[in-house]
PASEBA-1860 file (N, C-alpha, C; in nm, 3 decimals):
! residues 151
1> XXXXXXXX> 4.859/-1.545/-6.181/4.911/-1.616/-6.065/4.866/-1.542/-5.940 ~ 4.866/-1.634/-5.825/4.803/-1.568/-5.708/4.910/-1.504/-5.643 ~ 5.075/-1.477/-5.662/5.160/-1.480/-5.607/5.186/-1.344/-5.572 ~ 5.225/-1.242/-5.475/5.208/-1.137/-5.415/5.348/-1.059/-5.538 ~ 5.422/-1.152/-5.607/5.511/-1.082/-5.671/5.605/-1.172/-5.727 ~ 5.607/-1.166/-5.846/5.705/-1.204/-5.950/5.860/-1.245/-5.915 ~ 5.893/-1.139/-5.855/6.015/-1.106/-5.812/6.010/-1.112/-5.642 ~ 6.110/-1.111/-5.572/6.121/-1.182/-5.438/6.112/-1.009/-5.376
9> XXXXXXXX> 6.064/-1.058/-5.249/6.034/-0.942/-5.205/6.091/-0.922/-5.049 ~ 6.141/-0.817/-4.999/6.229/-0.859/-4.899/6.111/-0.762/-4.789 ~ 5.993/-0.738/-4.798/5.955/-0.657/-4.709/5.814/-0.716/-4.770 ~ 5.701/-0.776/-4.631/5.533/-0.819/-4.692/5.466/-0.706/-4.601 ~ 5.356/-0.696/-4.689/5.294/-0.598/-4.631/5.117/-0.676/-4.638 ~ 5.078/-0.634/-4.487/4.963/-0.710/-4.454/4.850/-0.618/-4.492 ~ 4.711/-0.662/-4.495/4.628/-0.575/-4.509/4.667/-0.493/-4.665 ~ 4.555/-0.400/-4.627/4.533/-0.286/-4.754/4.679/-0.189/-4.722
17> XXXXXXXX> 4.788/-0.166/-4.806/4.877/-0.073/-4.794/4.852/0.083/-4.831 ~ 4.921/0.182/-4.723/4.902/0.303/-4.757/5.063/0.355/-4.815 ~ 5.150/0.293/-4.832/5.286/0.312/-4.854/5.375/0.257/-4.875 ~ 5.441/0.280/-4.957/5.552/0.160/-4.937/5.633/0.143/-4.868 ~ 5.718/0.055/-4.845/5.861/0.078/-4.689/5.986/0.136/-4.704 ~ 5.969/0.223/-4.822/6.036/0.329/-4.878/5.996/0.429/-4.797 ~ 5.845/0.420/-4.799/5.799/0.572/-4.731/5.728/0.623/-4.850 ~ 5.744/0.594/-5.002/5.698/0.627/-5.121/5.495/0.629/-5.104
25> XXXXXXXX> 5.444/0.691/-5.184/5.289/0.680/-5.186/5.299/0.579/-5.299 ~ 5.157/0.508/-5.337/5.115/0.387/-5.391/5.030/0.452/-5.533 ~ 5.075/0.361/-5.618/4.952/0.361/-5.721/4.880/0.245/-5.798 ~ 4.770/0.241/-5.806/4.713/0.177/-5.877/4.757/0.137/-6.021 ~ 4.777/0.026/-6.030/4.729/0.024/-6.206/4.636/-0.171/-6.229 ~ 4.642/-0.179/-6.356/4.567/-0.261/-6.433/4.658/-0.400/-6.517 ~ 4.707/-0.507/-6.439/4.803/-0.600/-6.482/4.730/-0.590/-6.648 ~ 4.852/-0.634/-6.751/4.840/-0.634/-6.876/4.905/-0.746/-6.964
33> XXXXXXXX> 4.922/-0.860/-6.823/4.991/-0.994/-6.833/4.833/-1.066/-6.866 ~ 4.901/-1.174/-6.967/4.786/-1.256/-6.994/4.693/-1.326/-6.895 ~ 4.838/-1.371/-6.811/4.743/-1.472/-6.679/4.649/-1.370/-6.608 ~ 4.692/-1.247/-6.586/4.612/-1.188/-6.475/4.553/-1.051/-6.542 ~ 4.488/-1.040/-6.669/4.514/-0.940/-6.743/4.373/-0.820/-6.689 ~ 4.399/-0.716/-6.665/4.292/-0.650/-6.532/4.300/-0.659/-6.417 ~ 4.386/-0.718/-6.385/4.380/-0.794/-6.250/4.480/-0.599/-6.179 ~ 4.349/-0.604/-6.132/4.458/-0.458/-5.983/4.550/-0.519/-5.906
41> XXXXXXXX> 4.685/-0.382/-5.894/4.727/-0.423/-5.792/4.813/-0.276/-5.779 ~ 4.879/-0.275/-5.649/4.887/-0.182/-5.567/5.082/-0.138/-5.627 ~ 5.141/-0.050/-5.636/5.281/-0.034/-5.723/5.328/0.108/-5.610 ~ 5.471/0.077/-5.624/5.542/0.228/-5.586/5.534/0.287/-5.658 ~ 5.561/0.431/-5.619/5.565/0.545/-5.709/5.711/0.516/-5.748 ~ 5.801/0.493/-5.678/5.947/0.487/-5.692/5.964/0.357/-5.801 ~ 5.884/0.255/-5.777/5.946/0.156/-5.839/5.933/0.162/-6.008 ~ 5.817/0.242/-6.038/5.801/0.261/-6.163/5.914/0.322/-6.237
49> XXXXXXXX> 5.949/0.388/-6.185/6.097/0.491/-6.259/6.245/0.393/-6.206 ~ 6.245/0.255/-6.110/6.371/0.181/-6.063/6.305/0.096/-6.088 ~ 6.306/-0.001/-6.184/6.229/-0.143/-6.176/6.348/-0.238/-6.099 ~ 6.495/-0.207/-6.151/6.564/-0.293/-6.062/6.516/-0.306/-5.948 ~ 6.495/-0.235/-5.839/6.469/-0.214/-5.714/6.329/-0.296/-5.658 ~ 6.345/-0.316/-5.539/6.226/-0.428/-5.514/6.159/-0.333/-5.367 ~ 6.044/-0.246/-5.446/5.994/-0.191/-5.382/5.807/-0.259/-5.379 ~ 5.754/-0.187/-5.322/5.609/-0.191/-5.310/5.483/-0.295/-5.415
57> XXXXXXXX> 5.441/-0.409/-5.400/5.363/-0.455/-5.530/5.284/-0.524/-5.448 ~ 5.142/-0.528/-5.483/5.068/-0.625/-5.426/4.966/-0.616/-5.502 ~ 4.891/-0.718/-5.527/4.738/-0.778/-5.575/4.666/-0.697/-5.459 ~ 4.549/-0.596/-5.539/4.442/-0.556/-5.520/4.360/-0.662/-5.413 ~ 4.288/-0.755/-5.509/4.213/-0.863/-5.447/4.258/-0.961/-5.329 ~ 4.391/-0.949/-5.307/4.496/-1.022/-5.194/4.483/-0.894/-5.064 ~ 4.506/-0.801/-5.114/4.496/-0.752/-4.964/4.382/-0.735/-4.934 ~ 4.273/-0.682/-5.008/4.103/-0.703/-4.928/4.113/-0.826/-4.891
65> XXXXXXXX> 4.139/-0.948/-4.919/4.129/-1.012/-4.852/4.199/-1.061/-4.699 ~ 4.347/-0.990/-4.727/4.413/-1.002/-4.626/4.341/-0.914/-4.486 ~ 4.296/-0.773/-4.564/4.243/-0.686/-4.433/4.083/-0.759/-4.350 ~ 4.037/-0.826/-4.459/3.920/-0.907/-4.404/3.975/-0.988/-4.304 ~ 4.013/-1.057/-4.293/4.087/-1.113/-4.202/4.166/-1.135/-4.072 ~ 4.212/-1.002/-4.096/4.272/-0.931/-3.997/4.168/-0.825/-3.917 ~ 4.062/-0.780/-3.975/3.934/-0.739/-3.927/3.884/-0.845/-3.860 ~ 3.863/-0.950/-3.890/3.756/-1.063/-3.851/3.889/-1.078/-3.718
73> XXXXXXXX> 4.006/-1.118/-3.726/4.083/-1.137/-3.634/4.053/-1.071/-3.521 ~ 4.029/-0.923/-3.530/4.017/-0.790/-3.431/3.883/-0.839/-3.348 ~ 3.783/-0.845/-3.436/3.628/-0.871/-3.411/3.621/-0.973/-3.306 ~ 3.670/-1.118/-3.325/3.674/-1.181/-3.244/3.768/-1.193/-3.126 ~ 3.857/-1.103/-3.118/3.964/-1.066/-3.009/3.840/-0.998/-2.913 ~ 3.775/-0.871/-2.986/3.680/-0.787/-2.912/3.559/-0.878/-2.852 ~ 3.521/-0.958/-2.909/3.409/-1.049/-2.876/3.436/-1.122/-2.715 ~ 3.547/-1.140/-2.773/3.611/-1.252/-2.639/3.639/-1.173/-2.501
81> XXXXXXXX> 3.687/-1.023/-2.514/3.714/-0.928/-2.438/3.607/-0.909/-2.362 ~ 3.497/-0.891/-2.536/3.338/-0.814/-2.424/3.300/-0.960/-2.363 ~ 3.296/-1.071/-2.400/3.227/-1.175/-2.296/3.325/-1.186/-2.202 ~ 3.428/-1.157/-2.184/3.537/-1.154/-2.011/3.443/-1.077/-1.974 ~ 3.468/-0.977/-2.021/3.387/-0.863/-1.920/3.264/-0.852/-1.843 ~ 3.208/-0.891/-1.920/3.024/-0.949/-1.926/3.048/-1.050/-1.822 ~ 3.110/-1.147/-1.802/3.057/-1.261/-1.725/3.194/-1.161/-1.571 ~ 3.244/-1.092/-1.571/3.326/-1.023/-1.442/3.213/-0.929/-1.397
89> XXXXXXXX> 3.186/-0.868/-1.509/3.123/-0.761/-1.461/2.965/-0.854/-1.369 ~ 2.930/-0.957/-1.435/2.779/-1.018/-1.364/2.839/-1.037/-1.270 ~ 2.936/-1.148/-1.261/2.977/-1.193/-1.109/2.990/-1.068/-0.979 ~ 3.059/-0.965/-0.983/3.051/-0.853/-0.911/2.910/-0.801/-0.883 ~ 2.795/-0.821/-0.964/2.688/-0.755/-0.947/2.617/-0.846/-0.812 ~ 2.599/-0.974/-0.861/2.598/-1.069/-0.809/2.647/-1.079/-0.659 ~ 2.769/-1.045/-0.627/2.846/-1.010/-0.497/2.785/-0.906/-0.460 ~ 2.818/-0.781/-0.523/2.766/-0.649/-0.410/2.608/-0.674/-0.398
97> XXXXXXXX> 2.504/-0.740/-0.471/2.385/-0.774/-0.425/2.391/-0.824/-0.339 ~ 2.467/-0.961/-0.272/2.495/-1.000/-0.190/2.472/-0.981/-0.019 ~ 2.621/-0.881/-0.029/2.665/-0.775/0.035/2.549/-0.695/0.096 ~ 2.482/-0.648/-0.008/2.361/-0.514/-0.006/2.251/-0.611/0.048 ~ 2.236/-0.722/0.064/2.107/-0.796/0.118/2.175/-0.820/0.246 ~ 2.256/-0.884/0.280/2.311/-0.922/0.431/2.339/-0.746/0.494 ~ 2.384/-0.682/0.437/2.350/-0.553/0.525/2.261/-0.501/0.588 ~ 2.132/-0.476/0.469/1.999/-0.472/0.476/1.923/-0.566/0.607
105> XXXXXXXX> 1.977/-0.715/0.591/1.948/-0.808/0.692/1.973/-0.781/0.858 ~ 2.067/-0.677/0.855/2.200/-0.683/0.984/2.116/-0.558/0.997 ~ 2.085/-0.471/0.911/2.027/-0.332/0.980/1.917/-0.359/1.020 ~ 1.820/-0.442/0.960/1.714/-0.496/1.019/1.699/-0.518/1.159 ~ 1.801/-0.630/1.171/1.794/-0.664/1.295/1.834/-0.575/1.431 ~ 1.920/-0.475/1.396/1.983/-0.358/1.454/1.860/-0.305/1.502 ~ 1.812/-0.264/1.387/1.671/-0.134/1.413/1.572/-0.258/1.517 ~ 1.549/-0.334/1.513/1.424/-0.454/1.582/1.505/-0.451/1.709
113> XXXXXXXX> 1.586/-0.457/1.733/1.661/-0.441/1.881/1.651/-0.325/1.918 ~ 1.689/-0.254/1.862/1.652/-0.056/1.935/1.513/-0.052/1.948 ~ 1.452/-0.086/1.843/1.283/-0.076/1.859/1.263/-0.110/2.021 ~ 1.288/-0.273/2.035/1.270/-0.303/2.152/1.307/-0.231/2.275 ~ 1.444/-0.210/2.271/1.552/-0.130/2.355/1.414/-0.029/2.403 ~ 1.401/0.039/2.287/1.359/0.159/2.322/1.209/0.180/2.384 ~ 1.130/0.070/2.379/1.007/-0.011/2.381/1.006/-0.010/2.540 ~ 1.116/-0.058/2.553/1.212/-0.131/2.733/1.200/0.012/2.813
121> XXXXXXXX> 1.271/0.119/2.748/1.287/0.250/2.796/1.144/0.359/2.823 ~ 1.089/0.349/2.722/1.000/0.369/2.762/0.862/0.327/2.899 ~ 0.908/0.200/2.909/0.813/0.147/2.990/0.842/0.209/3.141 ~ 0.992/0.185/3.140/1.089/0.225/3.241/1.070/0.384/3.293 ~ 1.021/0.450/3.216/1.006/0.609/3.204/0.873/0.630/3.249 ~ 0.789/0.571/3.224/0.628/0.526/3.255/0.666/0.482/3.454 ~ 0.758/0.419/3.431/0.757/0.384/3.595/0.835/0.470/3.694 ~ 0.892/0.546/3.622/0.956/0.635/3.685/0.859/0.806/3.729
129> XXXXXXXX> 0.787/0.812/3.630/0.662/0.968/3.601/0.567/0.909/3.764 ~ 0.525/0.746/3.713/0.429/0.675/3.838/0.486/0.658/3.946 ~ 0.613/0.674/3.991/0.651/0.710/4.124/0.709/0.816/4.190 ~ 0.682/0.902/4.079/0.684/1.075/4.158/0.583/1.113/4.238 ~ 0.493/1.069/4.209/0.394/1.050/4.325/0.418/1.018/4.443 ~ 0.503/0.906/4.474/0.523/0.771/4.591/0.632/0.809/4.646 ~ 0.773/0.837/4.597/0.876/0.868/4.679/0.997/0.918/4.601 ~ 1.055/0.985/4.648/1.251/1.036/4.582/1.323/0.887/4.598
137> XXXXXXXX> 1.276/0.843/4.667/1.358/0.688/4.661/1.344/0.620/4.557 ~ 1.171/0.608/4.486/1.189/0.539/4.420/1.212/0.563/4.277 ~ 1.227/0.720/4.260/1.226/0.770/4.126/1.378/0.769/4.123 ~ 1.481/0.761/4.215/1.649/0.687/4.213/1.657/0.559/4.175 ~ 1.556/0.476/4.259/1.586/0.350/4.180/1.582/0.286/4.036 ~ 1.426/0.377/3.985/1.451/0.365/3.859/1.493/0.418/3.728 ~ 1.585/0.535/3.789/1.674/0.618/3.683/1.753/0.526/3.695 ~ 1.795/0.450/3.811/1.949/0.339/3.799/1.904/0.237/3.716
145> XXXXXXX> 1.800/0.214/3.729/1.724/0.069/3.632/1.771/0.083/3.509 ~ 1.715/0.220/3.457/1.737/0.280/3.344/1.868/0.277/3.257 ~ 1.929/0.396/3.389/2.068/0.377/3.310/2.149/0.249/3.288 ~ 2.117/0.139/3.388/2.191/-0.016/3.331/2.129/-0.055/3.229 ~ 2.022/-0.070/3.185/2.005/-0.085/3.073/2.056/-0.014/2.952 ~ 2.065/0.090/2.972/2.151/0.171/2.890/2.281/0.177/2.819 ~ 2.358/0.139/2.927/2.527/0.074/2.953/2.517/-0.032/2.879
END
C-alpha cells in the first residue's frame, strides 16, 4: 500500500526525515509484508521496543519523493526571485544610464558656454594690452567691460 502508515498517525513528516518528533534517531529497515515486501521505510528507534505508541514511520520511496518536490518548490520560488531581480535590477541600469547621459549632455553644454565665456574674455584682454598704448582711460573702460561680463 502507498499509505504513509497502517496505523493513524498524529504527527506527518515532510521530506526525507532526520528524527522522529520524539526527538528519537531513525532506522532503516526492509517491509516483510507481502504487499510491500522490500519495500524501505524509515522507523523510530523508540517505536521498535513501544509498538503501542505511534511514533516515527514512513516509506523510503514517499519521502524522496516528497523532498523532490519540495526542492522543485524552492527552485522555482528562487527562479521567480532571480527574474524580480533581473528585470529591477535592468530597469535601474536603464535609469542611471539615463541620468549619466543628460548629465554628460548638461556638462557639455556648461563647458561650450565657458569655452565661449572665456573666448569673450580673452578678446576683451586683447583690447585692453591694445590700449595701454592709447590711454589710462581706456584701459578703465575695459577692465569695467570685463568685469560685467563677469558678474
Amino acid at each position: 500500500s502507498s499509505t504513509s502508515s497502517s496505523r493513524s498517525q498524529t504527527h506527518t513528516t515532510r521530506g526525507i526525515p532526520s528524527k522522529c518528533w520524539c526527538g528519537s534517531n531513525l532506522t532503516t529497515f526492509a517491509a516483510q509484508t507481502k504487499e510491500n515486501l522490500y519495500r524501505r521505510f524509515y522507523r523510530c528507534e523508540i517505536a521498535i521496543k513501544r509498538q503501542s505508541e505511534h511514533h516515527l514511520f514512513k516509506w523510503i520511496d514517499e519521502a524522496i519523493i516528497d523532498e523532490i518536490r519540495m526542492v522543485d518548490k524552492k527552485v522555482t520560488h528562487l527562479q521567480s526571485d532571480f527574474d524580480s531581480f533581473k528585470t529591477t535590477t535592468t530597469m535601474r541600469l536603464h535609469e542611471h544610464g539615463k541620468q549619466i547621459d543628460e548629465s554628460l549632455l548638461e556638462m557639455k553644454k556648461i563647458f561650450h558656454d565657458q569655452t565661449i565665456l572665456l573666448e569673450e574674455l580673452r578678446n576683451k584682454s586683447t583690447l585692453v594690452l591694445d590700449a595701454k598704448s592709447h590711454s589710462p582711460l581706456l584701459n578703465v573702460a575695459a577692465a569695467a567691460i570685463a568685469l560685467g561680463t563677469l558678474a
